[in-house]
N, C-alpha and C positions, 0 to 999 in steps of 0.2 A: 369713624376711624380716627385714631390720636395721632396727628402730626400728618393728615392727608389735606392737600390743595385742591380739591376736588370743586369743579365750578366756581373758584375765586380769580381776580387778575393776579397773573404772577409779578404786576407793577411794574411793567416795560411799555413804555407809549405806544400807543400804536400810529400805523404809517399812513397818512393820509393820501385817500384815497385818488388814485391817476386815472385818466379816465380813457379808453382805449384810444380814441383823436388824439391827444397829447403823448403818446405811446410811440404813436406810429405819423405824427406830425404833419397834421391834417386837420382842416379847420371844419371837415365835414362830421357826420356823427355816423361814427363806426359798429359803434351798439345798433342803431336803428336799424342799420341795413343787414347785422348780423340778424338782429328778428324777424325782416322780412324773407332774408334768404334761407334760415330756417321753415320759416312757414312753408317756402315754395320748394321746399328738398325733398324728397323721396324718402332718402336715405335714414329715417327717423329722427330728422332734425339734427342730426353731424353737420356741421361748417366748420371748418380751420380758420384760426385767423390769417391767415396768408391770404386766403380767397376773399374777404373782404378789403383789407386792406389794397390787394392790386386793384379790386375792381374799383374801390373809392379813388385809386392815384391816377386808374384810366378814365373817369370821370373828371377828376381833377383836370387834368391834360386835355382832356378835349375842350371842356370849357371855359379854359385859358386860351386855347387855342381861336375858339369860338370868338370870345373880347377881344381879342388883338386883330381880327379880320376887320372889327367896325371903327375902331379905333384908328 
């Protein structure tokens, strides 16, 4: 095709890549847990990210909670 862009870069950088922890400001890894909570869903593998995330910051919290008892 004469004057088609077809499979070439249209020459705009592209945006390096964030990673869902840095997303959602968290030192844990969010990816991991979304793969395990996949595996373990019924639902054919739907997870939101909302459900990870709380569940990584109610982990968070508890085991903050946890080090500050011995401390």
């Amino acid at each position: 095709m004469p004057g088609g862009t077809a499979g070439q870069d249209s020459g705009k950088a592209k945006a390096k890549a964030v990673s869902r922890s840095t997303r959602a400001g968290l030192q844990f890894p969010v990816g991991r847990l979304h793969r395990h909570l996949k595996n373990r869903m019924t639902s054919h593998g739907r997870v939101g990210m909302e459900r990870q995330c709380f569940l990584l910051m109610a982990l968070v919290f508890m085991f903050c909670a946890f080090v500050s008892c011995f401390v």
